[in-house]
N, CA, C and O atoms as a GROMACS GRO file, in nm:
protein
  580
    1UNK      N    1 -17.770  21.699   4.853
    1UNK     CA    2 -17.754  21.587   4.945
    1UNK      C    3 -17.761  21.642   5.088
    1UNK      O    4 -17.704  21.744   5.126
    2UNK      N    5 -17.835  21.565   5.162
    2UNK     CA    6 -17.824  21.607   5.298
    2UNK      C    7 -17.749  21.516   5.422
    2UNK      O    8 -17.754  21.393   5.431
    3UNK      N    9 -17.683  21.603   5.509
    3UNK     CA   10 -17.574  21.528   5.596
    3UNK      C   11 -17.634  21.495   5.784
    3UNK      O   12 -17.735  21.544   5.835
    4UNK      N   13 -17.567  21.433   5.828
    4UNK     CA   14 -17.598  21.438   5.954
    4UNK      C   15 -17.436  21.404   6.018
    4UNK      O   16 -17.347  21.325   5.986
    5UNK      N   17 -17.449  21.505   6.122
    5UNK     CA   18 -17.266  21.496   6.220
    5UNK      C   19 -17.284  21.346   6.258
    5UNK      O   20 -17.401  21.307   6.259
    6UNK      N   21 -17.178  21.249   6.292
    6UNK     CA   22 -17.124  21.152   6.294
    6UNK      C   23 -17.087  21.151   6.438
    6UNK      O   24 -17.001  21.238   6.447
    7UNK      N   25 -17.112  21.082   6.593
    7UNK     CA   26 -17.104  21.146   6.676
    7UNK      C   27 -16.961  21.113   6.719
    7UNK      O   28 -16.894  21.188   6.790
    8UNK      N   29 -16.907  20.957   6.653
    8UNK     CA   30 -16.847  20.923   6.708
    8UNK      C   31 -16.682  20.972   6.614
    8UNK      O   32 -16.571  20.976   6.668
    9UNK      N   33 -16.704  20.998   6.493
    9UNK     CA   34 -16.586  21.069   6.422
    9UNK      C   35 -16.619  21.269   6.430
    9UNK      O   36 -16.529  21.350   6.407
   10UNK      N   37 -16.726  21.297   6.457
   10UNK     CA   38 -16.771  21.466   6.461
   10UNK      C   39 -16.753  21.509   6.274
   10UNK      O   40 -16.730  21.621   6.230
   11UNK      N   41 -16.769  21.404   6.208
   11UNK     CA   42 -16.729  21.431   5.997
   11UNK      C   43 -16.883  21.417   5.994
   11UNK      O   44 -16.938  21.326   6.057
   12UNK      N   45 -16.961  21.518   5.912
   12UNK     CA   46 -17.049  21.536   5.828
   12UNK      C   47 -17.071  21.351   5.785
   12UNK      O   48 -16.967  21.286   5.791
   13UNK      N   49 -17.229  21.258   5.735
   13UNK     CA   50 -17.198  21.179   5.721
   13UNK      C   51 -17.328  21.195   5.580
   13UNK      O   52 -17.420  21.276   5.589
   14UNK      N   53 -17.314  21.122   5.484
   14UNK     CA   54 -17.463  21.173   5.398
   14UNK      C   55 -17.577  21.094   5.425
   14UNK      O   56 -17.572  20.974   5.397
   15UNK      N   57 -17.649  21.128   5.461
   15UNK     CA   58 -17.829  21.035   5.470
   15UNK      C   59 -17.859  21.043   5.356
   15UNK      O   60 -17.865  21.143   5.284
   16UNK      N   61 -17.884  20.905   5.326
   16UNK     CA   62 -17.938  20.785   5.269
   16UNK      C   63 -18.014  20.904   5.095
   16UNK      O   64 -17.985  21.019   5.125
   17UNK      N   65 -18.056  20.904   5.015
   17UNK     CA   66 -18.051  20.988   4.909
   17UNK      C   67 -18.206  21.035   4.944
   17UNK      O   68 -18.244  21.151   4.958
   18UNK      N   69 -18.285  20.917   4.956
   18UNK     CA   70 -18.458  20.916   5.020
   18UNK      C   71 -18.478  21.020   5.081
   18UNK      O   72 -18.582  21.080   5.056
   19UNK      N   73 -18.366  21.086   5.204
   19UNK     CA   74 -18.426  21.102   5.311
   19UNK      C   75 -18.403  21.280   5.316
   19UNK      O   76 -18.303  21.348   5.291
   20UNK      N   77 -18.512  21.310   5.349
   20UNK     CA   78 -18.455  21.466   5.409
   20UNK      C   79 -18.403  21.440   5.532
   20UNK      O   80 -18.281  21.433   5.516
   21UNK      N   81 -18.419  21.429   5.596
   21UNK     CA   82 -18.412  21.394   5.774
   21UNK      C   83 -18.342  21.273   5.824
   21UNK      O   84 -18.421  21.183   5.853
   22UNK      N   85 -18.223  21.246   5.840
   22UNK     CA   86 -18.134  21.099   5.878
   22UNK      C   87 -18.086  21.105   6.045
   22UNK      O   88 -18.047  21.192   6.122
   23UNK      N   89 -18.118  20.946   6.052
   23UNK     CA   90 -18.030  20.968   6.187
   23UNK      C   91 -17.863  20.911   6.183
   23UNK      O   92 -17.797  20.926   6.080
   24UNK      N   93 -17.810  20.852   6.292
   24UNK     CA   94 -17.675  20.819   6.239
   24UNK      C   95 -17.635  20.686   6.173
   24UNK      O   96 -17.541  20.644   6.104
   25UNK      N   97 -17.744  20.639   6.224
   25UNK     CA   98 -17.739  20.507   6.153
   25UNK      C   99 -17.848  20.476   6.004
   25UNK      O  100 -17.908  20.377   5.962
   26UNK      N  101 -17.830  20.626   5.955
   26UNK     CA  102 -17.896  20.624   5.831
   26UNK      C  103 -18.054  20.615   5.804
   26UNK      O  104 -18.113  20.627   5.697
   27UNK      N  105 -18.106  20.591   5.935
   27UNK     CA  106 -18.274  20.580   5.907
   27UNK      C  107 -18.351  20.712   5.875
   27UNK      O  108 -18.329  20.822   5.924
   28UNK      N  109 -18.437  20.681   5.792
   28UNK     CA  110 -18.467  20.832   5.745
   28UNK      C  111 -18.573  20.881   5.900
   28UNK      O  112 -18.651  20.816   5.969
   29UNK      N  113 -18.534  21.002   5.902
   29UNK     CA  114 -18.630  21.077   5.987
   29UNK      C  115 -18.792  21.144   5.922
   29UNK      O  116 -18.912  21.136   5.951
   30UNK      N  117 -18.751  21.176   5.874
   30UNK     CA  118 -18.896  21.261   5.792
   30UNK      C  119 -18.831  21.247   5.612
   30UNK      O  120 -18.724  21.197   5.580
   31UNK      N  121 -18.910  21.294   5.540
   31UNK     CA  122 -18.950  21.258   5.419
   31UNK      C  123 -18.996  21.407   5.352
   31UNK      O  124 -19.073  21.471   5.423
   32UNK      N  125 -18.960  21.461   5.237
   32UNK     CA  126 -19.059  21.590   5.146
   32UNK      C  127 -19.128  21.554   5.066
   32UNK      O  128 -19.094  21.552   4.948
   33UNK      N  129 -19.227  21.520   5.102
   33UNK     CA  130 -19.330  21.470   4.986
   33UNK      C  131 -19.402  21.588   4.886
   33UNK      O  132 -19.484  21.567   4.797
   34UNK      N  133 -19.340  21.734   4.936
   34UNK     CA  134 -19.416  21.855   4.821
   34UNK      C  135 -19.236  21.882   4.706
   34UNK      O  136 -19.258  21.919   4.591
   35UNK      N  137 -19.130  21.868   4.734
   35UNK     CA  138 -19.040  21.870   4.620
   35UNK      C  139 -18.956  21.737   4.586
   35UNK      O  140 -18.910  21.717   4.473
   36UNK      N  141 -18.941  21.649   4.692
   36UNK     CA  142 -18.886  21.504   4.650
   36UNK      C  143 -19.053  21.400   4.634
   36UNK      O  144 -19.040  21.278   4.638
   37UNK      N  145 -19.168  21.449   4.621
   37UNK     CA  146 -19.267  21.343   4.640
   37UNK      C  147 -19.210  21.255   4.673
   37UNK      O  148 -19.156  21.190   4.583
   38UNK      N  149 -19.188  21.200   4.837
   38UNK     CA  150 -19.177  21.079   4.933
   38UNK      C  151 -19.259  21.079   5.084
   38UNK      O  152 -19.283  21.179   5.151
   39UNK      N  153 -19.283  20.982   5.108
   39UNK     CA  154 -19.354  20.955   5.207
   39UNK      C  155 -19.254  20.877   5.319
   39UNK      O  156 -19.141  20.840   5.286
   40UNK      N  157 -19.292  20.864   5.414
   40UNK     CA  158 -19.240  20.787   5.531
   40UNK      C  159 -19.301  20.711   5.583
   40UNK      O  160 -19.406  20.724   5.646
   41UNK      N  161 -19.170  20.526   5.537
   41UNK     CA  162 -19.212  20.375   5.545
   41UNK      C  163 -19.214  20.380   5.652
   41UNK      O  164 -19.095  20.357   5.669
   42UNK      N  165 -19.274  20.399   5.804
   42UNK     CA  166 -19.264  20.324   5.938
   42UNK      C  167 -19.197  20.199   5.909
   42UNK      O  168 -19.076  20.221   5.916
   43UNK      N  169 -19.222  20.071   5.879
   43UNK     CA  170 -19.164  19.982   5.878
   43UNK      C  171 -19.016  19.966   5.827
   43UNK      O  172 -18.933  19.918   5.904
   44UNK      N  173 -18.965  20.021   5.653
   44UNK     CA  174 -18.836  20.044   5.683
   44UNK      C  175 -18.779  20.135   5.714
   44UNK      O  176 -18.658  20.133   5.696
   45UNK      N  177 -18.829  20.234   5.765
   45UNK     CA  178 -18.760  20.364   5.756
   45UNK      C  179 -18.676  20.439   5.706
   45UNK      O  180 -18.586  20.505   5.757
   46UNK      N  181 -18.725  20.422   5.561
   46UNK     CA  182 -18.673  20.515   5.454
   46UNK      C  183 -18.808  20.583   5.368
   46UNK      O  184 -18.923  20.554   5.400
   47UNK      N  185 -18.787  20.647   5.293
   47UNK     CA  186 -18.846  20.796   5.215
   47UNK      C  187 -18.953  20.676   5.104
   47UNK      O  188 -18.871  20.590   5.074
   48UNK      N  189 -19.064  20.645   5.049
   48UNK     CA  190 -19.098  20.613   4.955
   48UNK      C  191 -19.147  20.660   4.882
   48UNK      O  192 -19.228  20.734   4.938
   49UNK      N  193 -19.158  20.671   4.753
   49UNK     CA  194 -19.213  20.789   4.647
   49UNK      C  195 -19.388  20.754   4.703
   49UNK      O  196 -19.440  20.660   4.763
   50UNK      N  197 -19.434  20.874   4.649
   50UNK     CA  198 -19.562  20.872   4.640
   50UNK      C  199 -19.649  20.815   4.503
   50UNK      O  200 -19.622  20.785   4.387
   51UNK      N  201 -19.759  20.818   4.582
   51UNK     CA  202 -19.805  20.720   4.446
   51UNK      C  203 -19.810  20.810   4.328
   51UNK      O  204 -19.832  20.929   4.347
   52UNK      N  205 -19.789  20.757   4.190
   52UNK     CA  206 -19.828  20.807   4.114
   52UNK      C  207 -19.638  20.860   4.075
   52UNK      O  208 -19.598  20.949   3.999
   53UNK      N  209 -19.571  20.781   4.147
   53UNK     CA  210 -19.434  20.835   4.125
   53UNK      C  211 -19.350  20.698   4.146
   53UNK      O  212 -19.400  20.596   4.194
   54UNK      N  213 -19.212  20.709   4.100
   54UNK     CA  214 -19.145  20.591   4.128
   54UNK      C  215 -19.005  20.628   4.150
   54UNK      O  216 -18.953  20.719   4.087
   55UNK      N  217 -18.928  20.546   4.256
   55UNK     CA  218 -18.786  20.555   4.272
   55UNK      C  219 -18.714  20.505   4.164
   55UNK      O  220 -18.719  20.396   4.108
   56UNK      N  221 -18.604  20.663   4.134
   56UNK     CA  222 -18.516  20.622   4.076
   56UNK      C  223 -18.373  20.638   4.099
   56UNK      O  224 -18.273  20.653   4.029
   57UNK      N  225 -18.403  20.630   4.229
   57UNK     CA  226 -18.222  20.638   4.344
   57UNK      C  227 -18.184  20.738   4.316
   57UNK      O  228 -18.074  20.751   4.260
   58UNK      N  229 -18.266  20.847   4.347
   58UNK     CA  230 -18.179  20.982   4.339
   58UNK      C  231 -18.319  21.069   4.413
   58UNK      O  232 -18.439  21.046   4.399
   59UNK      N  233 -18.242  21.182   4.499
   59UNK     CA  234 -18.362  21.247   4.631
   59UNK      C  235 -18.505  21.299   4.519
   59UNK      O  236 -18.611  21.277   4.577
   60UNK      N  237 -18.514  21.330   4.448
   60UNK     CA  238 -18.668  21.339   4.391
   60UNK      C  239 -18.714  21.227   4.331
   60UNK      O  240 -18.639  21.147   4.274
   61UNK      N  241 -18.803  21.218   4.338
   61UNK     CA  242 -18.919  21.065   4.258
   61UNK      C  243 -18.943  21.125   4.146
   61UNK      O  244 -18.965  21.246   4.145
   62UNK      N  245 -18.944  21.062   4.051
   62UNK     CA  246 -18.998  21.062   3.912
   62UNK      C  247 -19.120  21.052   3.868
   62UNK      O  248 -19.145  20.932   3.860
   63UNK      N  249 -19.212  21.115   3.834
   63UNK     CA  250 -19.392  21.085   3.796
   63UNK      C  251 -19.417  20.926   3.740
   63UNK      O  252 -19.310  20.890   3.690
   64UNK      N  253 -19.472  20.869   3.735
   64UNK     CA  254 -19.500  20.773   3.649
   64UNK      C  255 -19.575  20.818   3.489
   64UNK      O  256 -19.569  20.930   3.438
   65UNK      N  257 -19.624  20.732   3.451
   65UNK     CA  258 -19.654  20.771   3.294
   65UNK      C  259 -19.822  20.811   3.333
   65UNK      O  260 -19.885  20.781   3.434
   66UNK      N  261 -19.870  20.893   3.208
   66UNK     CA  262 -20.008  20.906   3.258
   66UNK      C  263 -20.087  20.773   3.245
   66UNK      O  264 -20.049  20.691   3.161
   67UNK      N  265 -20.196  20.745   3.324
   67UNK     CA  266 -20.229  20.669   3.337
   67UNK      C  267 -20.202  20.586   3.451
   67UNK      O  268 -20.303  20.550   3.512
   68UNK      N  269 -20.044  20.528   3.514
   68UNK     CA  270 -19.992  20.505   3.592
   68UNK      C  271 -20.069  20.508   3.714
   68UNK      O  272 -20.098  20.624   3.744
   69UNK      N  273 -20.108  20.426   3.787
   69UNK     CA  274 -20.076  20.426   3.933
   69UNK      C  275 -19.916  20.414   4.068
   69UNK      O  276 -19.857  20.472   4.159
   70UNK      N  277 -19.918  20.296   3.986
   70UNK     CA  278 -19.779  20.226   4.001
   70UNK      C  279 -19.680  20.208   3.925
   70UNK      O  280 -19.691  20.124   3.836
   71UNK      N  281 -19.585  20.266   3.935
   71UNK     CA  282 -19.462  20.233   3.795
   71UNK      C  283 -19.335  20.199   3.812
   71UNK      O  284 -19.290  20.247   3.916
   72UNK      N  285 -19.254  20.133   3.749
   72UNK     CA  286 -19.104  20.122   3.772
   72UNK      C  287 -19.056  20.231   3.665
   72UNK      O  288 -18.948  20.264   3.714
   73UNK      N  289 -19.068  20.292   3.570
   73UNK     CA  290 -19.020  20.355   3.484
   73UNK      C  291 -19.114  20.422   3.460
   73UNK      O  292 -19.229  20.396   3.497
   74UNK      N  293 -19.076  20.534   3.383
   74UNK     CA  294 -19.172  20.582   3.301
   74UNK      C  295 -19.165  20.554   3.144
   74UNK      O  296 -19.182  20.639   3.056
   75UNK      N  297 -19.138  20.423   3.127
   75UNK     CA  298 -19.202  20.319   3.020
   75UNK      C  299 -19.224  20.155   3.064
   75UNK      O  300 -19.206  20.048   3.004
   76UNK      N  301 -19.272  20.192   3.200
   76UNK     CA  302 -19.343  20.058   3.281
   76UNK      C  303 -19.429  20.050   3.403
   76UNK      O  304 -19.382  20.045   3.517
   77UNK      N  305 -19.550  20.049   3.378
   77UNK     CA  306 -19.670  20.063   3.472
   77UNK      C  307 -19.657  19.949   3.537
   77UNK      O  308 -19.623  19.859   3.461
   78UNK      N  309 -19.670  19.917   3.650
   78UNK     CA  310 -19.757  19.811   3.751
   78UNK      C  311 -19.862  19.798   3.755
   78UNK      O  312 -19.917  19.689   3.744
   79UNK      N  313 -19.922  19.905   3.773
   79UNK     CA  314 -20.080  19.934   3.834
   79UNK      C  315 -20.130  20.009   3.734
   79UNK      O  316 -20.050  20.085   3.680
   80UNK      N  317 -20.246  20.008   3.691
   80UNK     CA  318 -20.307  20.138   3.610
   80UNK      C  319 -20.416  20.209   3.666
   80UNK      O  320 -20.513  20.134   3.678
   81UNK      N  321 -20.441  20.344   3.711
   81UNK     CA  322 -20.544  20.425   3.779
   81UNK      C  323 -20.643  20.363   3.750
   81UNK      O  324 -20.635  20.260   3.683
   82UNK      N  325 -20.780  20.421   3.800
   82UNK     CA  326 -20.933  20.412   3.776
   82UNK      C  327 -20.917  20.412   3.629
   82UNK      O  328 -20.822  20.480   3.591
   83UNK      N  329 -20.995  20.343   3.524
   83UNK     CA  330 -21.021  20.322   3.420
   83UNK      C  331 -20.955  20.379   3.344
   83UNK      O  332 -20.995  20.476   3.280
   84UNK      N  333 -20.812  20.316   3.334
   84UNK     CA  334 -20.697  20.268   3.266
   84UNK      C  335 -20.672  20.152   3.261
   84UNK      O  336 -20.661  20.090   3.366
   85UNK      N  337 -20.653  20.079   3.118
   85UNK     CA  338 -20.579  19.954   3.097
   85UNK      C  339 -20.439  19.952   3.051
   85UNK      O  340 -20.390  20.039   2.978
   86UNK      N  341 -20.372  19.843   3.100
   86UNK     CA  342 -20.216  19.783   3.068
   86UNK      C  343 -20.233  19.749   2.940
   86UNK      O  344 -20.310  19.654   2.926
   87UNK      N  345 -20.177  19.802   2.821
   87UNK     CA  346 -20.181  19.740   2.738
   87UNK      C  347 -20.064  19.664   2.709
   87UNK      O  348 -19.997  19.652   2.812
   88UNK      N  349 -20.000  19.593   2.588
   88UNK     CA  350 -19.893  19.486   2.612
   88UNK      C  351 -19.757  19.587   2.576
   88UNK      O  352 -19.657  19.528   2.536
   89UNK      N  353 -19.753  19.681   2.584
   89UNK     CA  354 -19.603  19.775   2.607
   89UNK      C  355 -19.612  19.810   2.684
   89UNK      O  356 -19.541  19.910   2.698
   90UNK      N  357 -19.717  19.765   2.834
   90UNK     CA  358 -19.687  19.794   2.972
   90UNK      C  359 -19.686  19.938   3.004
   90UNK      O  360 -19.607  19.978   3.090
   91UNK      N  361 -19.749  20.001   2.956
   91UNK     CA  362 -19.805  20.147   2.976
   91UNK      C  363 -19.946  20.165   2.994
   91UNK      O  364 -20.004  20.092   2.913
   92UNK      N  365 -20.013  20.221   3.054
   92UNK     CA  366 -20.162  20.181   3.095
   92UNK      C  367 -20.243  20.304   2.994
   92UNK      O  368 -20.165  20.397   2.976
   93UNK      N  369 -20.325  20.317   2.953
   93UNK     CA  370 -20.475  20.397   2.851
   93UNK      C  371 -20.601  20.393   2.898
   93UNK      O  372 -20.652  20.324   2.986
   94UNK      N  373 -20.648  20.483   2.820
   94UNK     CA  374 -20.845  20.473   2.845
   94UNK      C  375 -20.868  20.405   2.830
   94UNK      O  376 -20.934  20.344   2.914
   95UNK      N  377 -20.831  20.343   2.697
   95UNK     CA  378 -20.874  20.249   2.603
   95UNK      C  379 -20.820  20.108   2.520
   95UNK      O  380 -20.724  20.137   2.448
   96UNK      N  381 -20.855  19.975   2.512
   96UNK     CA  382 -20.793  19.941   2.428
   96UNK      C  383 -20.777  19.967   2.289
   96UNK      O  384 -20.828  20.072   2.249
   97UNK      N  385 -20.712  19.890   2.199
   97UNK     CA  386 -20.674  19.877   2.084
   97UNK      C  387 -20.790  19.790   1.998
   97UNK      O  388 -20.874  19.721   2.056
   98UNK      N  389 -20.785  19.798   1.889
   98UNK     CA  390 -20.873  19.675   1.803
   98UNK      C  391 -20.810  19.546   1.870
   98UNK      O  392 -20.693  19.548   1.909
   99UNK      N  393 -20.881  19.445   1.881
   99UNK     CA  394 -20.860  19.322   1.854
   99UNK      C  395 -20.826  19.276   2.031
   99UNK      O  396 -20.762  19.191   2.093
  100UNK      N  397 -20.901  19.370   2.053
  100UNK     CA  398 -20.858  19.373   2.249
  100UNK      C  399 -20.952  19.418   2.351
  100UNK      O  400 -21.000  19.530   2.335
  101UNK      N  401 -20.987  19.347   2.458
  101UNK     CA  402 -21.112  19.394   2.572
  101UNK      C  403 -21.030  19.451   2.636
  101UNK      O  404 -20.912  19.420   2.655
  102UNK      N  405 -21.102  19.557   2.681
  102UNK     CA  406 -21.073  19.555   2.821
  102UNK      C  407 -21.097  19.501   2.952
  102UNK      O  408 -21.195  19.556   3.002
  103UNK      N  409 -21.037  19.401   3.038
  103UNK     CA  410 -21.062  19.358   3.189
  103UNK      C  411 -21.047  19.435   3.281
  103UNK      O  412 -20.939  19.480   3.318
  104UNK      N  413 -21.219  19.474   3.358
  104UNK     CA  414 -21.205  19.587   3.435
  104UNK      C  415 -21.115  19.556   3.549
  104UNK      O  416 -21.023  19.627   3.591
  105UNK      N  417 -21.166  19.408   3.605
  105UNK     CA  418 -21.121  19.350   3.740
  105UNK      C  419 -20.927  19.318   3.760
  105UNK      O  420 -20.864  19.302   3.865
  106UNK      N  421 -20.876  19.318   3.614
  106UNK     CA  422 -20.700  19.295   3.624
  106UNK      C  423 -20.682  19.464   3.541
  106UNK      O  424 -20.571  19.472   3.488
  107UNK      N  425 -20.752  19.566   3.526
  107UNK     CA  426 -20.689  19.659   3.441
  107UNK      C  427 -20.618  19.625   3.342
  107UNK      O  428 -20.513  19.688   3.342
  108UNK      N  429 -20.631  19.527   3.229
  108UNK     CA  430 -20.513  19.529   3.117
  108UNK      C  431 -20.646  19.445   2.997
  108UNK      O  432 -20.762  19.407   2.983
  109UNK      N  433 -20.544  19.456   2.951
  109UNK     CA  434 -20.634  19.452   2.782
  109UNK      C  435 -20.621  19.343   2.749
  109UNK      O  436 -20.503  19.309   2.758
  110UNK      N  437 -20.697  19.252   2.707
  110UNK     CA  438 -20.708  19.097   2.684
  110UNK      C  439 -20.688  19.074   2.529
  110UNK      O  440 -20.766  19.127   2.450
  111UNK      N  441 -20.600  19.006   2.492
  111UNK     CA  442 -20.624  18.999   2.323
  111UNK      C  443 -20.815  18.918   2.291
  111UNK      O  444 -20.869  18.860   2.385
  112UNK      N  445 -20.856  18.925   2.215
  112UNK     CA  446 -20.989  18.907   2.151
  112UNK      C  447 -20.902  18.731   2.046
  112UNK      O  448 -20.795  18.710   1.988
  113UNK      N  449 -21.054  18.632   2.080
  113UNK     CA  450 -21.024  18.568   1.925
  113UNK      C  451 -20.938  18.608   1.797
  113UNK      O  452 -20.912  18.719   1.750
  114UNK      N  453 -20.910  18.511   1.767
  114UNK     CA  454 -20.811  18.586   1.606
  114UNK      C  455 -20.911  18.576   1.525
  114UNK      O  456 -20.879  18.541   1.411
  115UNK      N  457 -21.041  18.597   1.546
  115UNK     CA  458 -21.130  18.615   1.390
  115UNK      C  459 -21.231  18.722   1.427
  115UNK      O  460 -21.319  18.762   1.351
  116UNK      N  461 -21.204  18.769   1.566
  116UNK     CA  462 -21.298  18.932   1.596
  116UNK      C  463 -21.182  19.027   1.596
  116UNK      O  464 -21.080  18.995   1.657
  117UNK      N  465 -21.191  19.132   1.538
  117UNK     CA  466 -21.172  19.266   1.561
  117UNK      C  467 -21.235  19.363   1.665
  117UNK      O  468 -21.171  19.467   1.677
  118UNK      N  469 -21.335  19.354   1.734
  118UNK     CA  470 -21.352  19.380   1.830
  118UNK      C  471 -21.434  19.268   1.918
  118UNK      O  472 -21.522  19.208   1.857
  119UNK      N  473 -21.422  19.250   1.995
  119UNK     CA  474 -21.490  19.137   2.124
  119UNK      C  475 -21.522  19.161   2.272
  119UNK      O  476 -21.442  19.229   2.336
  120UNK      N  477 -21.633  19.111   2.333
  120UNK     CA  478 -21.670  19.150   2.508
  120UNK      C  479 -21.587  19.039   2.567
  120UNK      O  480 -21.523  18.963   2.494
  121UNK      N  481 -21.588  19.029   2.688
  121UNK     CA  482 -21.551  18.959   2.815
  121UNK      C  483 -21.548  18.857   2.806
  121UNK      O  484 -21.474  18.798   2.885
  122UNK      N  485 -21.637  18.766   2.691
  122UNK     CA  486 -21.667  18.616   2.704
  122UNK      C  487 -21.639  18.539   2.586
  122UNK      O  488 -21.669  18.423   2.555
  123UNK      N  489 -21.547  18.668   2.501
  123UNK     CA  490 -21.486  18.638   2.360
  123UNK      C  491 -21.535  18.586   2.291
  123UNK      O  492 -21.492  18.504   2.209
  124UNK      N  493 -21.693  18.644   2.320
  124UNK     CA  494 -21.785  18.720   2.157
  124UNK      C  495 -21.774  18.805   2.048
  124UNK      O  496 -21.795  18.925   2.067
  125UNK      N  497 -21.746  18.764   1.937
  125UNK     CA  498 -21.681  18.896   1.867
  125UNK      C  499 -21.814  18.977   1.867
  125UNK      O  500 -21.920  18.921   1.895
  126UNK      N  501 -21.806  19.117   1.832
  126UNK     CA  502 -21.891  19.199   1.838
  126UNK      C  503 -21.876  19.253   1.667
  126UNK      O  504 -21.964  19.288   1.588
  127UNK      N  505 -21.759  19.246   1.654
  127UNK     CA  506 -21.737  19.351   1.568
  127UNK      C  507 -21.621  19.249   1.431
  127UNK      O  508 -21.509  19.210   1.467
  128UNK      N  509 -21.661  19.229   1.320
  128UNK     CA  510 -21.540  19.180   1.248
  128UNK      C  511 -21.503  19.309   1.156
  128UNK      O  512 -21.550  19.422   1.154
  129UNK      N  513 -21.404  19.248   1.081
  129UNK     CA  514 -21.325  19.378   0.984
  129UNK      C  515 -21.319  19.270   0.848
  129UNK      O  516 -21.254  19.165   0.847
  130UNK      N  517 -21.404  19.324   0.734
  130UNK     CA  518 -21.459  19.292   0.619
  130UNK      C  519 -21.276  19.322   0.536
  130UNK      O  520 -21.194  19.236   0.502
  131UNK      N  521 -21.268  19.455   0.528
  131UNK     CA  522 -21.175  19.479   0.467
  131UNK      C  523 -21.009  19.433   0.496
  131UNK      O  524 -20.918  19.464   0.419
  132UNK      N  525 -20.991  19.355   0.620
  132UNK     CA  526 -20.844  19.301   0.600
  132UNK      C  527 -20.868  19.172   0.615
  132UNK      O  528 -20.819  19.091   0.536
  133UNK      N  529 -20.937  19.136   0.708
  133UNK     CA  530 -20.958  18.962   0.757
  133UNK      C  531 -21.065  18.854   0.697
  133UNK      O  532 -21.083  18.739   0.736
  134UNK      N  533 -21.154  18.950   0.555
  134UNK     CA  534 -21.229  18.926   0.494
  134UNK      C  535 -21.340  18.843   0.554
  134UNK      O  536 -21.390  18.745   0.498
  135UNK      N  537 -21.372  18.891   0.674
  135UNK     CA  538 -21.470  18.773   0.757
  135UNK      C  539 -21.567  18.925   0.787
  135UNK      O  540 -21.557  19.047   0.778
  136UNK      N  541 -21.689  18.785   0.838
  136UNK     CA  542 -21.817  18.884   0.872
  136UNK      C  543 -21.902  18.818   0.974
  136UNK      O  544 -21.891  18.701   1.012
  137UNK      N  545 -21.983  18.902   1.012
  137UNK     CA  546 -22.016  18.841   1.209
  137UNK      C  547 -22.130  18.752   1.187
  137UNK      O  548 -22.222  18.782   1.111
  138UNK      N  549 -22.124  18.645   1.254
  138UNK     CA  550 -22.220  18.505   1.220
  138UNK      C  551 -22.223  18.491   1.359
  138UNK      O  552 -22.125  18.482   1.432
  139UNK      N  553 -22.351  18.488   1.394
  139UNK     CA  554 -22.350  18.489   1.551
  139UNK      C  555 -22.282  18.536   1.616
  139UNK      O  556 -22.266  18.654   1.588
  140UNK      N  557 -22.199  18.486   1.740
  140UNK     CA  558 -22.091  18.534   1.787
  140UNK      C  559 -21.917  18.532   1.743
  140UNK      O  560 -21.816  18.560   1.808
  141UNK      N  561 -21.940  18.485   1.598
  141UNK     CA  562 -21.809  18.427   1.552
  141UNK      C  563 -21.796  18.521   1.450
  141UNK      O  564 -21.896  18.578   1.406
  142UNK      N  565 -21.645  18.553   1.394
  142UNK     CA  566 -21.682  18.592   1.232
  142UNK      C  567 -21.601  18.490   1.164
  142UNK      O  568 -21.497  18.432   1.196
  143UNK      N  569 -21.683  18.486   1.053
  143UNK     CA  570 -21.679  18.377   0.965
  143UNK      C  571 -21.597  18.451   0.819
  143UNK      O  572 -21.588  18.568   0.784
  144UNK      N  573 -21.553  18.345   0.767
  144UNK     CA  574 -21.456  18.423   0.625
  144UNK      C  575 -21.602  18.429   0.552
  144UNK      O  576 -21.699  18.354   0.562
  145UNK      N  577 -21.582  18.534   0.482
  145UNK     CA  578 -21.656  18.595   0.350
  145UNK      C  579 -21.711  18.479   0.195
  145UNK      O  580 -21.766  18.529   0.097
   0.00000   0.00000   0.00000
């Protein structure tokens, strides 16, 4: 923890957990973005993790999950990097799952029709599955067997 003198009691006072650098009224001065990864908000003037990291109220930032751009946890993405999708446990991938597109323009994985196993953008199936859903691809649809 780091302190700053108090001018008007002369007692050690602690800055804010964010901050390397405090003044007395707690605003962060500067920020360690190479061992606490944080940056410095001009506007509020406190420490913010860097990207690819997230506050978890304590002076170092936490990584996010791979994939992650943005995260509250590291079992909850916001954002997902360059070609990563959100899938629905809110952790971001290369790739989707069966039965799921990927949307380049929202990063997250779209469920597909319930009669494709795999499907494009305009929820065409591409792809059916013979062996559980007993259907097979009829134009853009799959059809039961």
């Amino acid at each position: 923890m780091r302190y700053i003198k108090n001018r008007v009691t002369s007692l050690c006072v602690a800055c804010p957990y964010d901050c390397y650098l405090c003044d007395s009224s707690s605003n962060c001065l500067s920020c360690n973005s190479v061992t606490d990864f944080r940056q410095f908000n001009a506007t509020t003037k406190r420490c913010d993790p860097l990207p690819k990291y997230f506050n978890n109220f304590v002076t170092v930032a936490l990584p996010c999950p791979q994939g992650c751009l943005i995260c509250q946890s590291t079992s909850s993405c916001i954002l997902c990097s360059s070609n990563y999708f959100k899938r629905t446990d809110t952790l971001c991938y290369s790739s989707c799952p069966s039965r799921f597109y990927p949307q380049t323009t929202t990063q997250t994985c779209i469920a597909c029709p319930f009669d494709c196993f795999t499907c494009d953008g305009n929820h065409n199936c591409i792809t059916c599955n013979a062996q559980t859903d007993f259907r097979v691809l009829n134009g853009t649809r799959c059809s039961p067997m």
